[in-house]
Each structure stands twice: as structure tokens, then as C-alpha cells.
MARGU-525536 format. One record per residue (C-alpha): x, z, y; residue number from 1; residue in three letters. Coordinates in Angstrom, 2 decimals. Layout:
REM residues N
     east       up    north   nr  rest
        X        Z        Y  NUM   ALA
...
END
This chain:
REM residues 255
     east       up    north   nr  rest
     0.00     0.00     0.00    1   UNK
     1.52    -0.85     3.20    2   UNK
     1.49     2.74     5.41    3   UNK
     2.97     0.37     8.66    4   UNK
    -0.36     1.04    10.31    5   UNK
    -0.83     4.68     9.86    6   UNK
     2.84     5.84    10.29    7   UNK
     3.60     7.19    13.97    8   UNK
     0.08     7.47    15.41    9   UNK
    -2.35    10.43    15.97   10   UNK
    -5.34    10.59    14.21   11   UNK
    -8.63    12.60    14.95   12   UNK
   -10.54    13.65    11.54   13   UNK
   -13.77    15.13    11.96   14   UNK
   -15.06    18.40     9.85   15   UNK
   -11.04    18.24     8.80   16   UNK
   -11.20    21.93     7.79   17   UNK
   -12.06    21.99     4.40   18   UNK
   -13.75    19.51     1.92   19   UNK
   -13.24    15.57     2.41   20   UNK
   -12.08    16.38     5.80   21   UNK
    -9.56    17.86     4.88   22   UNK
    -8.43    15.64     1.91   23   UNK
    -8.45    12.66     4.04   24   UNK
    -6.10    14.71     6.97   25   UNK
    -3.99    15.96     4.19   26   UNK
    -3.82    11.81     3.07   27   UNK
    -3.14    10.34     6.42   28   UNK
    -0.19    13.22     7.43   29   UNK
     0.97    11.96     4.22   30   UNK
     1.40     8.49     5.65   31   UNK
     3.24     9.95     8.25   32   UNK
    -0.06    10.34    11.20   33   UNK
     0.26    13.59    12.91   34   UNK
    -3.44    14.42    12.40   35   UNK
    -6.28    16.13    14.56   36   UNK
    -8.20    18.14    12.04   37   UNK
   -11.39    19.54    14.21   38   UNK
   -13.95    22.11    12.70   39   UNK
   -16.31    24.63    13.98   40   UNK
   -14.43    27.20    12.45   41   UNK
   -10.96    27.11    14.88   42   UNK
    -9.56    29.42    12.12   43   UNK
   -10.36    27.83     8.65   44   UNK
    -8.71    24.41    10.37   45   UNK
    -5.81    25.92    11.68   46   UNK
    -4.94    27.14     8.47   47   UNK
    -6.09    23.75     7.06   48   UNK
    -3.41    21.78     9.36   49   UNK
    -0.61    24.21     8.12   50   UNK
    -0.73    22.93     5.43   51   UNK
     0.29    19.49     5.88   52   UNK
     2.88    17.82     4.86   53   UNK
     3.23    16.72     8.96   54   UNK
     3.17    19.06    11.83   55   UNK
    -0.41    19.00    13.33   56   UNK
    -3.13    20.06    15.34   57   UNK
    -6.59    21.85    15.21   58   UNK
    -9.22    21.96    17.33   59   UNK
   -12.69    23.51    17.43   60   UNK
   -15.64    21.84    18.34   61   UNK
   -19.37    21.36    17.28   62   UNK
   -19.78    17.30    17.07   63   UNK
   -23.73    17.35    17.87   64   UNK
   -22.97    19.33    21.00   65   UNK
   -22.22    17.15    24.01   66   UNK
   -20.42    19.72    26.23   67   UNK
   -18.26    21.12    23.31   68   UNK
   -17.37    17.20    22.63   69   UNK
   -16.48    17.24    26.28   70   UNK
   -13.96    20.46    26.22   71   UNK
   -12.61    18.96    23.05   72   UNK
   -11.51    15.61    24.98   73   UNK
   -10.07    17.48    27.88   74   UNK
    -8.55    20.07    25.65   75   UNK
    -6.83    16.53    23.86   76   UNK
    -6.10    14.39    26.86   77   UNK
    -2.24    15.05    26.45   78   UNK
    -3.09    13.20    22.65   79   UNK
    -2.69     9.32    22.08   80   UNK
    -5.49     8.65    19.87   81   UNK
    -5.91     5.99    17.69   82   UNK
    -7.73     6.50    14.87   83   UNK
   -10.80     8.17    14.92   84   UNK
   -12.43     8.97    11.36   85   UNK
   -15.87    10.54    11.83   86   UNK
   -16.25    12.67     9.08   87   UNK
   -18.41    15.78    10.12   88   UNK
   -22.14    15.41     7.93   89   UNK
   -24.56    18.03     7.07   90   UNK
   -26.23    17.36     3.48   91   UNK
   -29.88    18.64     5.10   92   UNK
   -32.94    20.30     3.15   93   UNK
   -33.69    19.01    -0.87   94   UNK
   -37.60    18.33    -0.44   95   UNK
   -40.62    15.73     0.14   96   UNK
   -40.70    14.11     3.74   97   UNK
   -43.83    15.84     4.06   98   UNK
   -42.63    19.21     3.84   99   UNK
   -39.73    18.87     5.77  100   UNK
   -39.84    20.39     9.20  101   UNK
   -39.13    18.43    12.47  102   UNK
   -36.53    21.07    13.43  103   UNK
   -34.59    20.47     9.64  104   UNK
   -35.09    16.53    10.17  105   UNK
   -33.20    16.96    13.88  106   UNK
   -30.54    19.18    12.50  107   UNK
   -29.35    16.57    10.20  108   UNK
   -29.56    13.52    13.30  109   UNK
   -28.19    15.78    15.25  110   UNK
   -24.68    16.06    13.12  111   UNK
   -24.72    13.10    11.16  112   UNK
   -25.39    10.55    13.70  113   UNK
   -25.60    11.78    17.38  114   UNK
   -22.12    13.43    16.35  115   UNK
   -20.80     9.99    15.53  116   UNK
   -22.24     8.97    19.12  117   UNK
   -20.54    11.33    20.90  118   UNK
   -17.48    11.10    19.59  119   UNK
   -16.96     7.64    19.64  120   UNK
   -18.39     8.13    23.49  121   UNK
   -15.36    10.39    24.04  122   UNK
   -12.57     8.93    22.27  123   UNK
   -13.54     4.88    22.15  124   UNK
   -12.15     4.40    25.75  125   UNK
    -8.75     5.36    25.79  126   UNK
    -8.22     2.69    22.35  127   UNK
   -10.34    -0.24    24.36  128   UNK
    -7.93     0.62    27.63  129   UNK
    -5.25     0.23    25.37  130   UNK
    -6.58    -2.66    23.41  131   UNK
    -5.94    -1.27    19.86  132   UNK
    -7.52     1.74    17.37  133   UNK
    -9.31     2.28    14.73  134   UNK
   -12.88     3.90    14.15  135   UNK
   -13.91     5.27    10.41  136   UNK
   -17.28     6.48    10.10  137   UNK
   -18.28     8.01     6.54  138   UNK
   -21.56     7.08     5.92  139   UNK
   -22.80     7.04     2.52  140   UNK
   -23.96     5.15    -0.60  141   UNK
   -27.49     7.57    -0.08  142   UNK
   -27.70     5.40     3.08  143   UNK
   -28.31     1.89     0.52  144   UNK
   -30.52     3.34    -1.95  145   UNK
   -33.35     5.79    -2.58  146   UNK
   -32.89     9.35    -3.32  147   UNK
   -35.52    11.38    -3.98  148   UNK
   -36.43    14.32    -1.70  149   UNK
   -33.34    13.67     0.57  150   UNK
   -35.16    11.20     3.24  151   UNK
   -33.15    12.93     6.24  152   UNK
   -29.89    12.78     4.82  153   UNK
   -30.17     8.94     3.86  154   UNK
   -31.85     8.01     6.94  155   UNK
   -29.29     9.54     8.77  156   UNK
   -26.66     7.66     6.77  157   UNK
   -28.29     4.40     7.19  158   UNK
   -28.46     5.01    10.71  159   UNK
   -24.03     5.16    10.72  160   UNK
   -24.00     2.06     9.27  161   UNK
   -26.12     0.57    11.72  162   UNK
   -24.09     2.24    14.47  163   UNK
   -20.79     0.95    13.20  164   UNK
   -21.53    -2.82    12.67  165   UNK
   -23.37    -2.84    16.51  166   UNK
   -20.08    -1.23    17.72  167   UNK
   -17.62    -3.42    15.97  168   UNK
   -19.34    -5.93    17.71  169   UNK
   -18.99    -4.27    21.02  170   UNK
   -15.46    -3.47    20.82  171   UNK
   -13.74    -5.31    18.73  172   UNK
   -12.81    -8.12    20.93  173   UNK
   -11.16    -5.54    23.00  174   UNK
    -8.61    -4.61    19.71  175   UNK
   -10.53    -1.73    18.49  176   UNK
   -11.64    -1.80    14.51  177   UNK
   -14.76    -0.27    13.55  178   UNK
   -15.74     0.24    10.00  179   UNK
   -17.60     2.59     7.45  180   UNK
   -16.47     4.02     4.37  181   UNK
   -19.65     5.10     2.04  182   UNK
   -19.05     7.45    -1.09  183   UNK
   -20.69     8.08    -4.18  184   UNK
   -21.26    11.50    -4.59  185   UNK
   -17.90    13.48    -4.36  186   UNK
   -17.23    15.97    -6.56  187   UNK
   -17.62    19.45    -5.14  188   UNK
   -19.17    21.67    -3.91  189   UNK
   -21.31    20.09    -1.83  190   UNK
   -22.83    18.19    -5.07  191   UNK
   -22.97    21.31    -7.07  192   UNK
   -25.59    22.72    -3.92  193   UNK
   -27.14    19.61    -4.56  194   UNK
   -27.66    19.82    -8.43  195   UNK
   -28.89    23.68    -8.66  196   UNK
   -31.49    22.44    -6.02  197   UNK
   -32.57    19.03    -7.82  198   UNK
   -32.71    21.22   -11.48  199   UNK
   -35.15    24.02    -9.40  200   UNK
   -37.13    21.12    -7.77  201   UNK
   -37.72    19.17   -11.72  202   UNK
   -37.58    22.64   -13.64  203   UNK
   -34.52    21.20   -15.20  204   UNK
   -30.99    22.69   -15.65  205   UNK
   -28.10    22.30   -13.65  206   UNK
   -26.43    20.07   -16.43  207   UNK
   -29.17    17.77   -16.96  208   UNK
   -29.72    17.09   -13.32  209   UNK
   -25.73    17.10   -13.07  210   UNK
   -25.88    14.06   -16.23  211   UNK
   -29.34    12.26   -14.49  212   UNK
   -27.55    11.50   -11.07  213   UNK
   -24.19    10.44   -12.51  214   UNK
   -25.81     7.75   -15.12  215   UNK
   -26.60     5.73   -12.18  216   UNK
   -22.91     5.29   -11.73  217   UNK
   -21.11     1.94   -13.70  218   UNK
   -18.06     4.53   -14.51  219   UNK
   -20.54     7.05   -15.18  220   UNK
   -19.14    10.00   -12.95  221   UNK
   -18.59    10.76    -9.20  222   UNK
   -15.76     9.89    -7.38  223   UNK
   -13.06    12.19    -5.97  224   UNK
   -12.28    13.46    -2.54  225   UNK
    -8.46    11.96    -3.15  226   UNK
   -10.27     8.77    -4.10  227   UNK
   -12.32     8.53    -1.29  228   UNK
    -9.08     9.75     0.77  229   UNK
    -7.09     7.29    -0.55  230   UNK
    -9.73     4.11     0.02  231   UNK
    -9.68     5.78     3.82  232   UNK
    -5.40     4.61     3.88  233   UNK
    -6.54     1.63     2.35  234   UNK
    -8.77     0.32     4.88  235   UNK
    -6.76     1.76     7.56  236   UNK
    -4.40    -0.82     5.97  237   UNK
    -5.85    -3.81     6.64  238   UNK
    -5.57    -5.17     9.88  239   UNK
    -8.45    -8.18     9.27  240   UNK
   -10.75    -5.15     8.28  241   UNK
   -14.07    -5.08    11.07  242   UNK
   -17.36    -4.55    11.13  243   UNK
   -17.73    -3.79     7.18  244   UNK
   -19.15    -0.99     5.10  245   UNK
   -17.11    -0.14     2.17  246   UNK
   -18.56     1.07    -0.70  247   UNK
   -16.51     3.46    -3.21  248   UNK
   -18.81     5.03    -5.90  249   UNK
   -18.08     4.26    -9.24  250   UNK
   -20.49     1.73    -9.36  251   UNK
   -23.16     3.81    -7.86  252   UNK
   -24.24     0.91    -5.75  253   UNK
   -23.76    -2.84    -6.66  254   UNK
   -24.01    -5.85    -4.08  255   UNK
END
């Protein structure tokens, strides 16, 4: 894989403290990026970034907020950003539409999509000025296909991938790459929330519900956050890249 694109620059990675945040920031320091890792928690992300295999920074901010996305860009100015991965999500509630409340349906806009507004709002300039960078938003495979009893959370994603190919459009004649990497489910804990609920919802167990959503997969499992990570270099990688959604879930989804 050639690294020439990621060595040397400073990349921002979104819910960086823990998780796939943090897998992809631990990836791109080791390409040689001196990496941004925000979080909510200042803590849990500072002790996130000392890990790294290359001296970085953390940052604490709440992505859906548009003040704290404010105080994070003035707390960066001093920062030459150019490449933005847009990683912060919130997996929302596990039940019918029609039970969900309009304050649950908001909270998960509110992160996984108005977050990816506002940070692209406060970071996109500086790369257009300078006529090069490169936008990652993780959507999601949930975002292409149904899933029961999670309508927020795939709306939500669907809505990313609209947002990226409308501003690849916008800014990509001024240098700037904009692109979306979709999972599969990712191992973790995140999935393991998700599979306790789904077995409570069906009255099934946690294994059976675990085997049900991973059938749907060609490879017949989820995918892994170094996986996912390392398809993140990959695109990264590939100057031509613009405007596209990448899929990586094991066959999950097939186009």
C-alpha cells in the first residue's frame, strides 16, 4: 500500500477515543499522520493518543454542538489539517418507528449527521484555501438496506451518504476529496448492545440473534475494526478516489 499520502500530514478523527475511532487513529499514526483524536471524554482520548505509535493530540468536543465545534476549531487553528475522517455515530434506540420518540429520533440526527455538517463546516475551508484534503465520512452498510427496528440509525446513515456525494461535488474541483467508508457490522461492543437487544425484542438468545444477523454476510461474519481501519489507509491511498461510498462488510451488501 503506498502510505505517500498519509505520511507527514495531520489528521482529525472523530469519536477517536475508543472503539473504531480509535483503531483508525492508531492506523493512520501508523502511516506516519500525527493524528487529532477528539472525544467527549478529554480524558479517555488523551490516554487514547498516548498510545500511538506517533506523538499526538486530543481534543474534547461534542460534534452535534455548534459552539463546542467552534472552540474546537479555534482551540486547533495552530493545526494544518488535511484529512478529516468523521467518525463520531450514536447506534440510537432498538424499536418500531412508531414507538420511537421524536426526542430519540433527533438525538441520533443530531450526532450522526448534523455532526458531519458541522465539522466539515469548520474544517472544509482551510483544505479548499489550500486546494488539497481529504474528507472520510463513516456511514454505514445499515444506510443501503433494511434493518428492522433501527429506522433512525439507517436513516441517519443514508443521510451521510447523501451528504458526501453533494459535497464531493462542491469541493472537489477545488482539490478536496470527499468519500464514505460504510461497514458491516464491526465486531464489538457496540454489536454485542445490539444483539442482547434484538434477542429481548424476538424472545430469542443472544447467540441466535448473534448467528441471524451474520448469515446475511457472503463470509458469514462481521468485519473488524483493523479491517475497517485498514480500508480507511486504503482509500486515503488513492488519489483518483471522489465522490464514492465504499462498502466493506463481508459481503453484507452486494451491488
Amino acid at each position: 500500500m503506498n502510505s505517500n499520502r498519509i505520511a507527514g500530514r495531520t489528521a482529525l478523527v472523530t469519536g477517536g477515543g475508543n472503539g473504531l475511532g480509535l483503531a483508525m487513529a492508531r492506523a493512520l499514526a501508523d502511516a506516519g499522520a500525527r493524528v487529532i483524536a477528539v472525544g467527549r471524554d478529554r480524558a479517555k482520548t488523551e490516554a487514547a493518543v498516548a498510545r500511538l505509535s506517533t506523538p499526538g493530540r486530543a481534543a474534547a468536543c461534542d460534534v452535534s454542538d455548534p459552539s463546542s465545534v467552534a472552540a474546537l476549531a479555534a482551540e486547533l487553528a495552530d493545526e494544518e489539517i488535511s484529512v478529516l475522517v468523521n467518525n463520531a455515530g450514536v447506534p440510537g434506540p432498538v424499536k418500531p418507528l412508531t414507538e420511537i420518540e421524536p426526542a430519540e429520533w433527533d438525538a441520533v440526527f443530531d450526532v450522526n449527521v448534523r455532526g458531519v455538517y458541522l465539522m466539515c463546516r469548520a474544517f472544509l475551508p482551510p483544505m479548499v484555501e489550500r486546494g488539497a484534503g481529504d474528507v472520510v465520512n463513516v456511514a454505514s452498510v445499515s444506510g443501503k438496506r433494511p434493518l428492522t427496528a433501527r429506522t433512525p440509525y439507517c436513516a441517519s446513515k443514508m443521510a451521510v451518504i447523501g451528504l458526501t456525494t453533494t459535497l464531493a461535488a462542491e469541493v472537489g474541483p477545488a482539490g478536496v476529496n470527499v468519500n464514505s467508508l460504510s461497514p458491516g457490522p464491526v465486531a464489538g461492543p457496540r454489536m454485542e448492545r445490539n444483539f442482547r437487544l434484538e434477542a429481548e425484542r424476538t424472545g430469542t438468545s443472544y447467540e441466535e440473534a448473534e448467528r441471524a444477523f451474520v448469515s446475511r454476510s457472503a463470509l458469514g461474519r462481521m468485519v473488524t475494526e483493523e479491517e475497517v481501519a485498514a480500508a480507511l489507509l486504503a482509500m486515503l491511498s488513492m488519489p483518483g478516489l471522489c465522490a464514492a461510498d465504499i462498502d466493506l462488510s463481508a459481503g453484507m451488501v452486494a451491488r
